[in-house]
C-alpha positions as CSV (number, residue, x, y, z in Angstrom):
1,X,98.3,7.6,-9.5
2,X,96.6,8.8,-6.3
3,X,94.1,11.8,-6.2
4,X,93.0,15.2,-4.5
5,X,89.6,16.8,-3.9
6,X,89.8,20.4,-2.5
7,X,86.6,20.3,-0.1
8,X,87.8,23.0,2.3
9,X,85.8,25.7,1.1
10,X,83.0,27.6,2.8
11,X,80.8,27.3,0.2
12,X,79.6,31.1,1.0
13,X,77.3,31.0,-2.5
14,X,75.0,28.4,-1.6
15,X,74.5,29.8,2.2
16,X,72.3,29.1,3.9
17,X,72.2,25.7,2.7
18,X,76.2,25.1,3.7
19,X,75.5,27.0,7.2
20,X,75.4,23.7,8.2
21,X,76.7,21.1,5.7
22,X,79.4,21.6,4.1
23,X,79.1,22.2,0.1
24,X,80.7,18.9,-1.1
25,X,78.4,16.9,0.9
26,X,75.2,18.8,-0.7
27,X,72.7,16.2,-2.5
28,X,72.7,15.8,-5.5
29,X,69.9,13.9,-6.6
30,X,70.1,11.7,-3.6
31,X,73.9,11.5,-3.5
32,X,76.2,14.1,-1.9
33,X,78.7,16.0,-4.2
34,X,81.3,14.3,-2.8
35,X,80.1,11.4,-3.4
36,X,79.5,11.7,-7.3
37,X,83.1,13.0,-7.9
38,X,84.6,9.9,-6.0
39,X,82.5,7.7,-8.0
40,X,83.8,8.8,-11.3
41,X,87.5,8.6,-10.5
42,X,89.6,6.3,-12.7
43,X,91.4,3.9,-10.6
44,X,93.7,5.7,-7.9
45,X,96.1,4.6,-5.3
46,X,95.2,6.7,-2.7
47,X,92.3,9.2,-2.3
48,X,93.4,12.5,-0.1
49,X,90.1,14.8,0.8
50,X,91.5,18.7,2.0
51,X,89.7,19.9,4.8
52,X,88.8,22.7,7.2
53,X,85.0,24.1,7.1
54,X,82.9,21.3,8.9
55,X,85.6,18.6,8.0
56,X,84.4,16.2,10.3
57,X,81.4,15.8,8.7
58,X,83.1,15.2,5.2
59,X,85.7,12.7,7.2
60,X,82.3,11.1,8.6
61,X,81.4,10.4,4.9
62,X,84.4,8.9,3.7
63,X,84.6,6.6,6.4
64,X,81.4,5.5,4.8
65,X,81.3,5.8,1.5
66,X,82.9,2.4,0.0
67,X,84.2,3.6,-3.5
68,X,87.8,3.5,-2.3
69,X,89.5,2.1,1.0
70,X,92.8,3.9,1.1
71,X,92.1,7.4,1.5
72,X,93.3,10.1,4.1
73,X,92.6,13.7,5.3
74,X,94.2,17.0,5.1
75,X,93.4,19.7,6.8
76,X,94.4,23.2,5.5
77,X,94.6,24.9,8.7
78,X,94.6,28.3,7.2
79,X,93.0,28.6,3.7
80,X,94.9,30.6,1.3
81,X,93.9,28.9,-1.9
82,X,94.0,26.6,-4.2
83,X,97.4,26.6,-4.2
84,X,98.0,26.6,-1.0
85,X,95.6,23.4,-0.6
86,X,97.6,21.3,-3.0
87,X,100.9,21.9,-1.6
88,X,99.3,21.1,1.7
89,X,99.4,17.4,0.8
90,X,102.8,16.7,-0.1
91,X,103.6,14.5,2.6
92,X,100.6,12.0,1.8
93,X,101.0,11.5,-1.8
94,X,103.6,8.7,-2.8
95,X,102.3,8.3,-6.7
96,X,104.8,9.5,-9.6
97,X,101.1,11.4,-10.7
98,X,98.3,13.2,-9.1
99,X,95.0,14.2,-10.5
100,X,93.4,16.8,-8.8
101,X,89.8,18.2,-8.4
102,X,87.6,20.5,-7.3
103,X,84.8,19.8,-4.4
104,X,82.1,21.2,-5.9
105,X,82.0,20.0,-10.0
106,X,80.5,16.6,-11.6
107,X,83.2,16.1,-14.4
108,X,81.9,12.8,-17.1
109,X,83.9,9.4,-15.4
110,X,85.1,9.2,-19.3
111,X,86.6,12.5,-19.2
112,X,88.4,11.8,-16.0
113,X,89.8,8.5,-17.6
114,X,91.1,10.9,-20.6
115,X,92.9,12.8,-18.1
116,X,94.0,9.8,-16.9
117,X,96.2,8.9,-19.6
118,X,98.4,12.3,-20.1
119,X,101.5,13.1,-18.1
120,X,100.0,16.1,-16.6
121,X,97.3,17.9,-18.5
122,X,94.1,20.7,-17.3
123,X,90.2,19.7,-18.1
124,X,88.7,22.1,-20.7
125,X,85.1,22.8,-21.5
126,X,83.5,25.7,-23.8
127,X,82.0,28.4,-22.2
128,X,79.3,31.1,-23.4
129,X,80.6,33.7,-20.5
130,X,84.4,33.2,-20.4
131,X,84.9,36.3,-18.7
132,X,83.4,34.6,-15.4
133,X,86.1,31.8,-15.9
134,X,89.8,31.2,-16.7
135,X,90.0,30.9,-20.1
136,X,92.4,28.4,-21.5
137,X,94.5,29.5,-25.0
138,X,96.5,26.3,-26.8
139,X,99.4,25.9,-28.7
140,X,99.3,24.7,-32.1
141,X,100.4,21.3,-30.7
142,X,97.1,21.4,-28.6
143,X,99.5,21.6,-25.4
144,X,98.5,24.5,-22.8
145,X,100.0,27.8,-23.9
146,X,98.2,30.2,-20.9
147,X,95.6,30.9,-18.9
148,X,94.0,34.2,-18.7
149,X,91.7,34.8,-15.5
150,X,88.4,36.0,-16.1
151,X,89.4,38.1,-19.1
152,X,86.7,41.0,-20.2
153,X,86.3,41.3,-23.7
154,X,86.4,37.6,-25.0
155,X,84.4,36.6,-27.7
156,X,82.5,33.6,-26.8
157,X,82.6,30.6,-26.7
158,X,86.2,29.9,-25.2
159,X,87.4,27.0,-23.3
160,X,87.5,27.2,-19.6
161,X,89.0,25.8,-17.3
162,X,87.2,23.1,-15.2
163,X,89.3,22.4,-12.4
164,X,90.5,19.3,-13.1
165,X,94.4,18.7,-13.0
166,X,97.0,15.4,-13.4
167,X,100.1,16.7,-11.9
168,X,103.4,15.5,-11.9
169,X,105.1,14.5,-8.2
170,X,107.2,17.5,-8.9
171,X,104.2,19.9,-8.3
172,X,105.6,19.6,-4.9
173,X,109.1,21.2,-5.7
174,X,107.2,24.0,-7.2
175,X,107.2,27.3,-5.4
176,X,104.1,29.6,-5.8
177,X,103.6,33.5,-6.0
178,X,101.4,35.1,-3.7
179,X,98.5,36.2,-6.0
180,X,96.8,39.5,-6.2
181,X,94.1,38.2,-4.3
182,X,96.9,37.3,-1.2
183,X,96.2,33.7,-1.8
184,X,98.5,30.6,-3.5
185,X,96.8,29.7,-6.7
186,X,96.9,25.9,-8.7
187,X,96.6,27.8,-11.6
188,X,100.5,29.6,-11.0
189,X,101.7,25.6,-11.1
190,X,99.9,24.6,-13.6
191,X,101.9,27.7,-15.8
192,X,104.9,26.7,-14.3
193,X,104.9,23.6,-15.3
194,X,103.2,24.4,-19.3
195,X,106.5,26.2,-19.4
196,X,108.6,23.2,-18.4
197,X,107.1,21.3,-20.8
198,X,103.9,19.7,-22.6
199,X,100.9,20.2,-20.6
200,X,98.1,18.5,-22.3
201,X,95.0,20.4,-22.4
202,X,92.1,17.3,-22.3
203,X,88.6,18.0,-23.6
204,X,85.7,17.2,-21.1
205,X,82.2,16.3,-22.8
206,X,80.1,16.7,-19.5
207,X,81.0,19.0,-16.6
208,X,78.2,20.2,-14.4
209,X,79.5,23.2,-11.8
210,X,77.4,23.5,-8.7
211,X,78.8,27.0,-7.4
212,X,75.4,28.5,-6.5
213,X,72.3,27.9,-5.4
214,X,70.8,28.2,-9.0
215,X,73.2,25.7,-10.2
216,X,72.8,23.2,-7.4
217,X,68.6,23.8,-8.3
218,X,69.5,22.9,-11.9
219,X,71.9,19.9,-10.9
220,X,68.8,18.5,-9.5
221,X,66.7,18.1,-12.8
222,X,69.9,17.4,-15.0
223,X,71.6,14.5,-16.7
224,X,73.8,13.2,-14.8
225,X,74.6,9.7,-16.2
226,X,78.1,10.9,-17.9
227,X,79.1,11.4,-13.8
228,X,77.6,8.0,-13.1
């Protein structure tokens, strides 16, 4: 299995912080972002990073960070999404799998080794405001049924989803819709594929999003050993 971080966003809710650092590469109680994610991956082949806002900083980290030798770059010269950011690296993943994960979220290492073991599957944790999330509906089976986008009228909780993915290769056959938002979303492959088949919606125990500057505040204080 090889693995994908998406860490070409701007970061535009924690500015001015990531005016001149990019988000993933934020400290975290004396670590970057970046570097907590990579340290909590199961086993992978290959680690690809996708780049654009101040990549060379991130690629000056991973030529020092020693978690994991073989790893590459991507650069998403135009971003359009996190669509569009996955199917940027098809021609640098050679694994029959894929997990894939966001920049910017400390997900528990045992939750990422549950992902681990499915076929292709989506990270799901409860939420108490599920219309500020996509909200993840199973079948009976426990297999991925739909996901709703930031859905108003929810009762809470409802599981969300985390951003955390295990793709088949054939994610790169796939052939996404523009969104409403004029951007290529992961979310449109991972329904593609939940209607190809069983997509296994994973519970995670510890997820700890750092999307604004009152989360990143909070990350400091927090438990993090789950990520450790």
């Amino acid at each position: 299995m090889d693995a994908i971080i998406l860490a070409a966003g701007k970061g535009t809710r924690l500015r001015p912080h990531t005016e001149t650092v990019p988000k993933p590469l934020l400290d975290v109680q004396g670590r970057p972002i970046l570097d907590w994610i990579i340290g909590a991956l199961p086993p992978v082949e290959r680690l690809v990073v996708v780049v654009n806002y101040l990549a060379e900083q991130i690629e000056n980290y991973l030529a020092k960070q020693t978690h994991i030798k073989n790893w590459v770059t991507v650069r998403q010269a135009e971003p359009r999404g996190t669509g569009d950011a996955l199917m940027s690296c098809r021609a640098a993943i050679a694994s029959s799998r894929v997990m894939v994960l966001n920049g910017d979220d400390l997900i528990g290492r045992a939750d990422l080794a549950n992902l681990a073991t499915v076929p292709m599957g989506i990270l799901a944790h409860p939420v108490d405001k599920p219309e500020d999330y996509g909200v993840i509906f199973r079948n009976p089976d426990g297999t991925l049924k739909r996901i709703v986008e930031k859905e108003k009228g929810l009762m809470p909780p409802q599981l969300a989803n985390i951003g955390g993915y295990v793709f088949p290769r054939e994610v790169f056959n796939l052939t996404l819709p523009l969104s409403p938002r004029n951007e290529y979303e992961i979310t449109d492959a991972v329904s593609q594929l939940a209607a190809a088949g069983a997509f296994h919606v994973v519970a995670a125990n510890y997820w700890l999003p750092i999307g604004t500057i009152e989360q990143w505040n909070a990350a400091q204080n927090a438990d993090v050993i789950a990520a450790k």
